[in-house]
TORKETOR-951832 format. One record per residue (C-alpha): x, y, z. Coordinates in nm, 2 decimals, decimal comma, padded with zeros to 4 digits, always signed. Layout:
REM TORKETOR-951832
+--------+--------+--------+
:     c1 :     c2 :     c3 :
+--------+--------+--------+
:      X :      Y :      Z :
...
+--------+--------+--------+
END
This chain:
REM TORKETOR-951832
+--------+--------+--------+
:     c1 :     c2 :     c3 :
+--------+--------+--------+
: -04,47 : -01,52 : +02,13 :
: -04,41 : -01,47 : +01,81 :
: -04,18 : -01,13 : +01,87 :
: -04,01 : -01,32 : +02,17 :
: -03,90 : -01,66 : +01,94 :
: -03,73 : -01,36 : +01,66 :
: -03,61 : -01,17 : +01,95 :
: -03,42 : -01,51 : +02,17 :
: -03,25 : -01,54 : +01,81 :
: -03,15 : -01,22 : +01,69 :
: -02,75 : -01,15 : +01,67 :
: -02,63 : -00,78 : +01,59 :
: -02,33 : -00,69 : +01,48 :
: -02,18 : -00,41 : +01,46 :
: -01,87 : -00,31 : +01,28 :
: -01,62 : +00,00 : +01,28 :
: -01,25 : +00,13 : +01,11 :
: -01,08 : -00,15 : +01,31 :
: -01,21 : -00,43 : +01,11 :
: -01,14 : -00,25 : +00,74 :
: -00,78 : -00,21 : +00,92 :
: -00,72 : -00,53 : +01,01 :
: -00,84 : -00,72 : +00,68 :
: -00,75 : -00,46 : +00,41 :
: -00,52 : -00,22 : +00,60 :
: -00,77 : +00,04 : +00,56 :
: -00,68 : +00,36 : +00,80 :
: -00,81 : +00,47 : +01,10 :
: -00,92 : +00,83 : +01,19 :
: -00,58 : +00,96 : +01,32 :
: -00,42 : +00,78 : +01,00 :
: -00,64 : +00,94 : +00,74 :
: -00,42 : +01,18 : +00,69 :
: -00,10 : +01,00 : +00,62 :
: -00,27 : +00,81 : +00,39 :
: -00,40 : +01,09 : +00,24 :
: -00,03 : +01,22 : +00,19 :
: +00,06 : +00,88 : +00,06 :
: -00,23 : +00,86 : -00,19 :
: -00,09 : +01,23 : -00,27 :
: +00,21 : +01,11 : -00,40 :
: +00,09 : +00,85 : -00,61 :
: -00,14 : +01,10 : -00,81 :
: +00,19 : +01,29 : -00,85 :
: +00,30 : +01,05 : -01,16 :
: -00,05 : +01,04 : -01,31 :
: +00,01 : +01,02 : -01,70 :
: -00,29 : +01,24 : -01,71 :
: -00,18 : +01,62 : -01,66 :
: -00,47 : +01,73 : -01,62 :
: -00,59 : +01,48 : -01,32 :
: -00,26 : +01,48 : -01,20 :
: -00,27 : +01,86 : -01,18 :
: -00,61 : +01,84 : -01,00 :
: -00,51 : +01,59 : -00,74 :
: -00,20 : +01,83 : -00,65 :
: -00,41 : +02,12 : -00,60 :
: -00,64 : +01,95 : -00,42 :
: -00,42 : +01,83 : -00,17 :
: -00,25 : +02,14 : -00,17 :
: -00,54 : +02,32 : -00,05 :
: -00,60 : +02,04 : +00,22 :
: -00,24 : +02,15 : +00,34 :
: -00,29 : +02,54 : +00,32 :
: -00,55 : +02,57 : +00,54 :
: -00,45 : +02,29 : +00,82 :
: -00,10 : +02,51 : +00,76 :
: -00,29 : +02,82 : +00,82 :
: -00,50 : +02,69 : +01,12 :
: -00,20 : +02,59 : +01,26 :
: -00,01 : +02,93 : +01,22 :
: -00,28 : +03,10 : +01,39 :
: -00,31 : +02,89 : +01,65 :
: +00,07 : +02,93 : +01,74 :
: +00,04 : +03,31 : +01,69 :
: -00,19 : +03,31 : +01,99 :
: +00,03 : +03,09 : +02,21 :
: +00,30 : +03,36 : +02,15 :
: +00,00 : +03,68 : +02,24 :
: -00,07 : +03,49 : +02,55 :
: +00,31 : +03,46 : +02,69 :
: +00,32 : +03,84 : +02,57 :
: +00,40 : +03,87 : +02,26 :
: +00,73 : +03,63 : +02,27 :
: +00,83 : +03,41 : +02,00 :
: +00,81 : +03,10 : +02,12 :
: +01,11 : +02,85 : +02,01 :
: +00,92 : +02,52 : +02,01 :
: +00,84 : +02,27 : +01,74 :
: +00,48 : +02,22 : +01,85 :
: +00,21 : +01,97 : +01,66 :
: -00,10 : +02,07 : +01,69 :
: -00,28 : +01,74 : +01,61 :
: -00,53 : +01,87 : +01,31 :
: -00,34 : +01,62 : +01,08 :
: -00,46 : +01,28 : +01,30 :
: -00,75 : +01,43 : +01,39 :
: -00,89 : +01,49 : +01,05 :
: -01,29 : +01,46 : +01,16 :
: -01,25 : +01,74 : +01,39 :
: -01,13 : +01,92 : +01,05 :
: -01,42 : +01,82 : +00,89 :
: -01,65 : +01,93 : +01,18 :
: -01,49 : +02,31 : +01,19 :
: -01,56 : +02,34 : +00,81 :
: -01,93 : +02,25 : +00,86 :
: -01,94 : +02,46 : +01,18 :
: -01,82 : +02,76 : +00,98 :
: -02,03 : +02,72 : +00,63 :
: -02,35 : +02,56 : +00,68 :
: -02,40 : +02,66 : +01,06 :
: -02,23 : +02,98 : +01,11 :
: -02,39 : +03,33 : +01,22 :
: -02,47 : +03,56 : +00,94 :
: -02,40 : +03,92 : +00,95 :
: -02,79 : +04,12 : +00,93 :
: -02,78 : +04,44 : +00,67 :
: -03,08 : +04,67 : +00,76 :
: -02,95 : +04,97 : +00,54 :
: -03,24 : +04,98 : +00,25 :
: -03,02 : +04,97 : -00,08 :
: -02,74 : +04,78 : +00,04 :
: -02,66 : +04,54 : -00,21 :
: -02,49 : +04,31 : +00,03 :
: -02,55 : +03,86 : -00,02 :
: -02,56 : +03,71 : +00,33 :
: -02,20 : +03,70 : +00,50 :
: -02,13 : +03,48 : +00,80 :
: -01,93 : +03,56 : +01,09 :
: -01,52 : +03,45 : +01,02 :
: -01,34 : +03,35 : +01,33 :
: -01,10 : +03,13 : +01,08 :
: -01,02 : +03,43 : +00,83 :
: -01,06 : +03,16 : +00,59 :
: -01,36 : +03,23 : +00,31 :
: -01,63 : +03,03 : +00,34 :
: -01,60 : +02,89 : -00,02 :
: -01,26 : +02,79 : +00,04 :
: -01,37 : +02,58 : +00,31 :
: -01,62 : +02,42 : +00,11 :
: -01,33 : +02,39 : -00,16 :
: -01,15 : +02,19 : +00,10 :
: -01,43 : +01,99 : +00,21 :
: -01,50 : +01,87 : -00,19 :
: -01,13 : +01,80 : -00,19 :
: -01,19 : +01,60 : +00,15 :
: -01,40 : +01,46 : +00,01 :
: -01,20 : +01,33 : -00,30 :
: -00,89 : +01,25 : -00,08 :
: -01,11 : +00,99 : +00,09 :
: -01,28 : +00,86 : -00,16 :
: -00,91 : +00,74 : -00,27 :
: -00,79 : +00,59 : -00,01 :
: -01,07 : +00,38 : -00,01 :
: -01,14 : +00,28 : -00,34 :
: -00,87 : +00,02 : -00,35 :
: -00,90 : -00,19 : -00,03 :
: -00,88 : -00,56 : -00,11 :
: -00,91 : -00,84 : +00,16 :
: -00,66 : -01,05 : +00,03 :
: -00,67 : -01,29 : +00,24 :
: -01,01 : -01,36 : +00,27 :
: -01,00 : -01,33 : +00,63 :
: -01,43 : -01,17 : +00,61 :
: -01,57 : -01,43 : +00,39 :
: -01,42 : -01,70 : +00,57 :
: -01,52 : -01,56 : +00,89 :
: -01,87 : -01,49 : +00,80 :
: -01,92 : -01,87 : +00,65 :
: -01,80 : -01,98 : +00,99 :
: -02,04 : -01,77 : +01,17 :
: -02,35 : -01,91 : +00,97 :
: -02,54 : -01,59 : +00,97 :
: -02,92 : -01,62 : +01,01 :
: -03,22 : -01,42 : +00,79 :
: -03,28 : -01,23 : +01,15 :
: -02,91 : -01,15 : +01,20 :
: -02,82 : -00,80 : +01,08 :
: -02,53 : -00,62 : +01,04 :
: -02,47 : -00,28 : +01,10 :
: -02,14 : -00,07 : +00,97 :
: -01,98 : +00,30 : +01,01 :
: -01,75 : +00,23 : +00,73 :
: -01,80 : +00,36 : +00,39 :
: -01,64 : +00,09 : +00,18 :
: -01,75 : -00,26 : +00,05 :
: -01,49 : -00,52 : +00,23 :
: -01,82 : -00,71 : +00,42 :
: -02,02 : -00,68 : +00,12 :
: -01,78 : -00,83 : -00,11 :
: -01,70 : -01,10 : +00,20 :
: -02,05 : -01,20 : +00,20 :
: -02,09 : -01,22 : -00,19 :
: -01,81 : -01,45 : -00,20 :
: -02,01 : -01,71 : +00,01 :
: -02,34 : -01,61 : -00,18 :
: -02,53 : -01,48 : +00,14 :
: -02,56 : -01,11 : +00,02 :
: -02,72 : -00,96 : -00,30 :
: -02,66 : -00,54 : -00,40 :
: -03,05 : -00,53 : -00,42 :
: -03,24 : -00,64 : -00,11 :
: -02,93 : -00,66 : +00,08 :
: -02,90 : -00,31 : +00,20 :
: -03,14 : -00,17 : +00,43 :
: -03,30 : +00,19 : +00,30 :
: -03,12 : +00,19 : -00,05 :
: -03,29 : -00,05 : -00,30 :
: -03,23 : +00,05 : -00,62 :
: -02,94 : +00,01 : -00,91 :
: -02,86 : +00,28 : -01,13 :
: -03,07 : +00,24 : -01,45 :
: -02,80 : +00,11 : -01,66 :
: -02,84 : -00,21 : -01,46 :
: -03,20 : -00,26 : -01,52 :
: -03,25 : -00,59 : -01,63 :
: -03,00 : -00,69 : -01,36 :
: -03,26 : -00,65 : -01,08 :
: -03,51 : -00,80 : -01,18 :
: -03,42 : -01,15 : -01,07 :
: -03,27 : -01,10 : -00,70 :
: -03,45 : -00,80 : -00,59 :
: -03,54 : -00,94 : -00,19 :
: -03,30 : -01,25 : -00,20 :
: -03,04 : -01,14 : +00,02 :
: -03,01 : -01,37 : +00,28 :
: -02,81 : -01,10 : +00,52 :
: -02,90 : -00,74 : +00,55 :
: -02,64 : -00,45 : +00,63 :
: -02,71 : -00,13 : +00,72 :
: -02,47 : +00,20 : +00,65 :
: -02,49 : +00,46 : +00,89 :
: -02,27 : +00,68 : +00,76 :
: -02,29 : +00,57 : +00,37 :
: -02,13 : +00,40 : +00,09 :
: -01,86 : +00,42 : -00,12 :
: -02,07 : +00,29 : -00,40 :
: -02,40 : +00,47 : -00,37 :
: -02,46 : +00,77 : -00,58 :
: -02,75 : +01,02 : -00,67 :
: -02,88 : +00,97 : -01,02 :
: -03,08 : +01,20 : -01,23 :
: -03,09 : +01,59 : -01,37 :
: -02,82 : +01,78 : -01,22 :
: -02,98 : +01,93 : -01,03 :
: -03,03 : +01,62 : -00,77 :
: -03,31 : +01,56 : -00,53 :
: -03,18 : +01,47 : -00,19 :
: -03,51 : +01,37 : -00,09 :
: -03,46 : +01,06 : -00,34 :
: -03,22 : +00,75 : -00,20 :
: -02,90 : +00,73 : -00,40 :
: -02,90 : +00,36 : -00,65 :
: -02,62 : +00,14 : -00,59 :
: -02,33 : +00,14 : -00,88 :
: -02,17 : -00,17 : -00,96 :
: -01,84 : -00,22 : -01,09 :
: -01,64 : -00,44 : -01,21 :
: -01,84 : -00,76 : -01,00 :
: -01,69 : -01,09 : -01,03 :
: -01,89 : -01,35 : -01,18 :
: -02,06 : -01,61 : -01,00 :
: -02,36 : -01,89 : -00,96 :
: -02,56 : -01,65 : -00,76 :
: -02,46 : -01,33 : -00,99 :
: -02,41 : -01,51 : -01,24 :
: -02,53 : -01,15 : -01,45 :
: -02,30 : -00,90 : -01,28 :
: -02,04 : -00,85 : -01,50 :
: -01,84 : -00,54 : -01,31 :
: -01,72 : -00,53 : -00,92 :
: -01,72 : -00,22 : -00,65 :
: -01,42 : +00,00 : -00,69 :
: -01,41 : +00,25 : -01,02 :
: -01,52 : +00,58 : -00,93 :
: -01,89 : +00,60 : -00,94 :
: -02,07 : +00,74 : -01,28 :
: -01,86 : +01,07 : -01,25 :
: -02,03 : +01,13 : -00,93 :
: -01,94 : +01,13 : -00,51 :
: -02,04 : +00,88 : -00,30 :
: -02,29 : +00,93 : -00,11 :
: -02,18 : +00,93 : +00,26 :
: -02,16 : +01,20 : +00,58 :
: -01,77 : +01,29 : +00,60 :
: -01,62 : +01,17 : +00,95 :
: -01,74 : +01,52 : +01,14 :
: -01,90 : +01,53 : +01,49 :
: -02,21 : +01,69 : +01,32 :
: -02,45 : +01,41 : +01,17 :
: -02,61 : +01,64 : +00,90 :
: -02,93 : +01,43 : +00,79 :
: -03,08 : +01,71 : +00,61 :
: -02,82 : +01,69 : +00,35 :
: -02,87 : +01,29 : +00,32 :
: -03,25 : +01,27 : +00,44 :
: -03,24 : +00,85 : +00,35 :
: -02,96 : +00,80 : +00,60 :
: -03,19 : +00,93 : +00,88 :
: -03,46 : +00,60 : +00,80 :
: -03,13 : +00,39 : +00,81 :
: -03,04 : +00,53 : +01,18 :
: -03,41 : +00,45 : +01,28 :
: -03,41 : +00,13 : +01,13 :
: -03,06 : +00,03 : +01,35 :
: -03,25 : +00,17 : +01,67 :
: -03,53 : -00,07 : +01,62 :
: -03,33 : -00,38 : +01,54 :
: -03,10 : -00,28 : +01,85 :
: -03,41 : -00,27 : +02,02 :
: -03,47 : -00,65 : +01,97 :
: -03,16 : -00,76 : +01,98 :
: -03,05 : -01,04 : +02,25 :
: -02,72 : -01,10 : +02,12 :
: -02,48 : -00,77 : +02,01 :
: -02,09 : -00,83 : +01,88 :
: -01,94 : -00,55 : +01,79 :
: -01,59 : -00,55 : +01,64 :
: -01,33 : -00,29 : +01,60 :
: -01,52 : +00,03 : +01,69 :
: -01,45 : +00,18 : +01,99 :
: -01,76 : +00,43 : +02,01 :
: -01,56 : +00,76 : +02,09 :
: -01,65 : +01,03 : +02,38 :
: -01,69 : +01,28 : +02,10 :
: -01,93 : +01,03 : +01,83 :
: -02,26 : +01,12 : +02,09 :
: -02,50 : +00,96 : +01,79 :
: -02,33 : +00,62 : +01,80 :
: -02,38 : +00,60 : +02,20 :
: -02,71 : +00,71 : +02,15 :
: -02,75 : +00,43 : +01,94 :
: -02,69 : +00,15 : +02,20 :
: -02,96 : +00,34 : +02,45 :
: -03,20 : +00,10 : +02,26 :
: -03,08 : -00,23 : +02,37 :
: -03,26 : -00,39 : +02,61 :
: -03,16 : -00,45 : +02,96 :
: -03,07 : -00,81 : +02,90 :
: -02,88 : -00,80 : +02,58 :
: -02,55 : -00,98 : +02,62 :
: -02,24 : -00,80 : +02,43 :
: -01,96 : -00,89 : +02,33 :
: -01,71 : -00,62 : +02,24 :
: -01,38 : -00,67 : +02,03 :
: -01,10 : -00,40 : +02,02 :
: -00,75 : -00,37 : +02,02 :
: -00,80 : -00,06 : +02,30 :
: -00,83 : -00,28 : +02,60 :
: -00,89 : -00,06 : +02,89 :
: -01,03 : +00,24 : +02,72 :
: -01,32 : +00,12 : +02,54 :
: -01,40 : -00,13 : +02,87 :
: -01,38 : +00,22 : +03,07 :
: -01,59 : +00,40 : +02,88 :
: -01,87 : +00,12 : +02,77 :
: -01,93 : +00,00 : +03,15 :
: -01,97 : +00,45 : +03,25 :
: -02,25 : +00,36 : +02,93 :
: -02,46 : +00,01 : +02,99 :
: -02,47 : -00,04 : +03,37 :
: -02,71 : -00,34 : +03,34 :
: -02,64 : -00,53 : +02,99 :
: -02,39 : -00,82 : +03,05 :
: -02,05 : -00,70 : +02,86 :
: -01,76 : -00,95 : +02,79 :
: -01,44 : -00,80 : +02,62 :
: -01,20 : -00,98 : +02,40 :
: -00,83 : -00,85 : +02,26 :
: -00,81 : -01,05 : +01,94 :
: -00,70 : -00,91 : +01,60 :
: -00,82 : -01,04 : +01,26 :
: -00,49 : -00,99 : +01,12 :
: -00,34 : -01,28 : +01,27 :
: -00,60 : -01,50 : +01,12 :
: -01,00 : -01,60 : +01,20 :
: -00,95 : -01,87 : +01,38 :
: -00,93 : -01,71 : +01,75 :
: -01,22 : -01,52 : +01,64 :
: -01,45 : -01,77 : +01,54 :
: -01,33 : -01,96 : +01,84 :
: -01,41 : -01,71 : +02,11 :
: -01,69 : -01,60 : +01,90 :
: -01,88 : -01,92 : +01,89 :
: -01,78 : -02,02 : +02,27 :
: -01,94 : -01,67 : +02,37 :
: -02,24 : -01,75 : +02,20 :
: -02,28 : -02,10 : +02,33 :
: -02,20 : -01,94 : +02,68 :
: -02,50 : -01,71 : +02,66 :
: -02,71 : -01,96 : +02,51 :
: -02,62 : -02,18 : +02,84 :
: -02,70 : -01,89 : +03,04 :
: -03,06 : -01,79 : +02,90 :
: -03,17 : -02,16 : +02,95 :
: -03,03 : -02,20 : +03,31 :
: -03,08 : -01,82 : +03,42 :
: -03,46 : -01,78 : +03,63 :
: -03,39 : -01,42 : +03,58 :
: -03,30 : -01,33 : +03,25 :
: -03,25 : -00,95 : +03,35 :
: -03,02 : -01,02 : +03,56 :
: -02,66 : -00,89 : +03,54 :
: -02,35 : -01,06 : +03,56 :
: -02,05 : -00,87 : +03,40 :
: -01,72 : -01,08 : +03,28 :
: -01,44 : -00,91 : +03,18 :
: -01,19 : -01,14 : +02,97 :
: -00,87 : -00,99 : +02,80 :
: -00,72 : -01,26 : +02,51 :
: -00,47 : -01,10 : +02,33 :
: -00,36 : -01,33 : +02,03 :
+--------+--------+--------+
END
C-alpha cells in the first residue's frame, strides 16, 4: 500500500537541449557547430596569447579533420561516377551533425581492430586498423579539443528571464517528484536554487560530494534538497579530484563557483560557470556510444532513472525528442508502466508523435506545441490542466490500464 500511495503521486520529468534552447539560447545538436565557430571567434581577441593561441589551434584541428573527412568522402563520389570530377557544391552534413563526429572518433580509437604481430622480435606497439587515414592520436587530439569547444559554449548560459525558476515555483514540485536531464549545464539547477528547493549536496542523484576546498560548506545541507535531478549524460560542474593519476572508479565532487548568496546558502559564496579547478567536466560527449566504463558512476545514475521510471504514474517530458539513433534513451522509457500517463512537449510536432506512438503502444500520450520562449504561462497552464485531467481520470477510470490516446497540438 505503501509503494502504491508514492507510486499514485510520483511526477517525472524529463528534460532535453530544447529547454536549455528555449530559456538560455543554448544550441541544439545540429547547431553545435555554429556555435562552436562563433565561440571560435570570440577566443580570437583573447588578451592572452597564449590561450588565444590554443583556442585557434584547437578549432583548427576540429576544422582539418571534418575538412579532410569531407574531401574523402567527395573523392569517392567522383571513383564511383568513374573517376569524373564532379562540379557540385555538396554539404556533407558532419558540421550539424556533430555527435555522429564524436561517435566515428570513438569508433576508430577506443573500439577499433588492432593489427596482430606474430614475428618474435618485432618491436611493433599495437596499431589499429585506419579506414580514416587519420592517426589515432589525432583523433583523440580532436576529441580533447571537442571536448573544450563544448565546454565553451556552455559555460555562459544565463536564463535571464527567469523563465525555470518561475516555472518550477508554479509547479510546486513534490520530495517524490524527480527530475531527470541529458543536458550538461546548470540552467534547472540554478532555477531551482533561486526558489530554495535544490541544494549542490543531496540534490543530485549518484554524485554527493564537494571538492575538498568546500569542506565546511557540506556539513550543514548534506540531504536537504527538497528536489532530486539526475544527469545522464553529466555535468558541466562535476570534476575528478585527486593525484593525477585519477580513479574513474571514484564519483567526480561537484565545484562551485561563483554561487549567489542566499537564506538557504547563505555560505556559498561562488556560482556555477568558471572552468572547473583546471580540470574537464565530467560528462559522455554527445556520441551514439554510451561509454560507461570510462564514467563507471553514470551507469548507477542510468539504473537509478530506470527504477524511478519504473514507478512513475505521471511522466512530462519537455524539449527532447528521443532520436531514432539515441537507442539508450528509448531504452529508458521500456520501464514505465503500462498505465503511466505522458505528456510530451516539443516544438517537432509530427515527428516525435510518429516515432513515440511506433514506442509506447499502451501508455496514454498527450502532445503539446508550446515554447518556453514566449513565456511560462501557456506552460503552467496546460501543464497543470493535464495534471488535473489525469487525476480526474484515475479516480473515475474502473480500469486504470486502460488506454485512451489524445493527441492535442497548441502551438503558442
Amino acid at each position: 500500500m505503501k509503494d502504491a500511495m508514492h507510486r499514485n503521486n510520483s511526477t517525472v520529468f524529463i528534460f532535453g537541449a530544447g529547454v536549455s534552447k528555449a530559456v538560455a539560447g543554448a544550441p541544439v545538436m545540429k547547431e553545435l557547430f555554429l556555435k562552436m565557430k562563433q565561440r571560435y571567434e570570440q577566443e580570437k581577441k583573447l588578451s592572452d596569447p597564449l590561450v588565444r593561441n590554443s583556442r585557434i589551434n584547437e578549432f583548427k584541428s576540429i576544422e582539418a579533420v571534418i575538412n579532410k573527412l569531407e574531401g574523402r568522402t567527395k573523392k569517392g563520389l567522383s571513383e564511383s561516377k568513374g573517376g569524373k570530377d564532379i562540379k557540385i557544391k555538396a554539404d556533407t552534413g558532419i558540421r550539424e551533425n556533430i555527435e555522429w563526429l564524436i561517435t566515428l572518433i570513438d569508433m576508430n580509437t577506443d573500439y577499433v581492430p588492432m593489427f596482430g604481430f606474430e614475428k618474435l622480435g618485432v618491436d611493433v606497439s599495437p596499431f589499429g586498423v585506419n579506414p580514416l587515414g587519420i592517426s589515432r592520436e589525432k583523433m583523440e587530439h580532436v576529441r580533447s579539443c571537442l571536448n573544450r569547444y563544448l565546454y565553451l559554449c556552455l559555460s555562459d548560459l544565463k536564463d535571464e528571464k527567469d523563465i525555470l525558476s518561475k516555472f518550477f515555483k508554479e509547479q510546486r514540485l513534490r520530495r517524490n517528484d524527480y527530475l531527470i536531464t541529458f543536458n550538461y549545464d546548470v540552467l534547472i539547477e540554478n532555477a531551482l536554487l533561486e526558489i530554495n528547493q535544490w541544494s549542490p549536496v543531496g540534490g543530485y542523484v549518484g554524485v554527493e560530494q564537494l571538492e575538498s576546498r568546500y569542506e565546511g560548506v557540506d556539513k550543514f545541507s548534506t540531504g536537504c534538497s527538497p528536489c532530486k535531478i539526475l544527469k545522464l549524460h553529466g555535468s558541466i560542474n562535476w570534476v575528478q579530484e585527486g593525484p593525477r593519476k585519477i580513479d574513474i572508479d571514484n564519483p567526480p565532487v561537484i565545484t562551485l563557483h561563483k554561487w549567489d548568496s542566499s537564506p538557504f546558502f547563505p555560505k556559498y559564496e561562488k556560482i556555477l560557470g568558471q572552468k572547473p579547478s583546471g580540470r574537464p567536466p565530467v560528462w559522455i560527449l554527445p556520441s551514439y556510444f554510451k561509454i560507461f566504463s570510462k564514467n563507471p558512476f553514470l551507469f548507477t545514475i542510468w539504473r537509478k532513472a530506470q527504477r524511478i521510471l519504473a514507478q512513475a504514474k505521471h511522466l512530462v517530458v519537455l524539449g527532447y525528442s528521443f532520436p531514432e539513433e539515441d537507442s539508450p534513451s528509448q531504452l529508458l522509457l521500456a520501464s514505465l508502466p503500462d498505465d503511466c500517463s505522458i505528456l510530451i512537449v516539443d516544438l517537432e510536432g509530427d515527428g516525435i508523435e510518429k516515432r513515440m506512438n511506433s514506442i509506447l503502444r499502451s501508455p496514454d500520450i498527450s502532445y503539446k506545441r508550446w515554447d518556453l520562449r514566449h513565456g511560462y504561462n501557456k506552460a503552467v497552464l496546460d501543464l497543470n490542466n493535464w495534471k488535473v485531467n489525469q487525476l480526474r481520470s484515475g479516480l473515475c477510470e474502473k480500469n486504470p490500464q486502460k488506454s485512451v490516446r489524445r493527441k492535442e497540438r497548441d502551438l503558442m
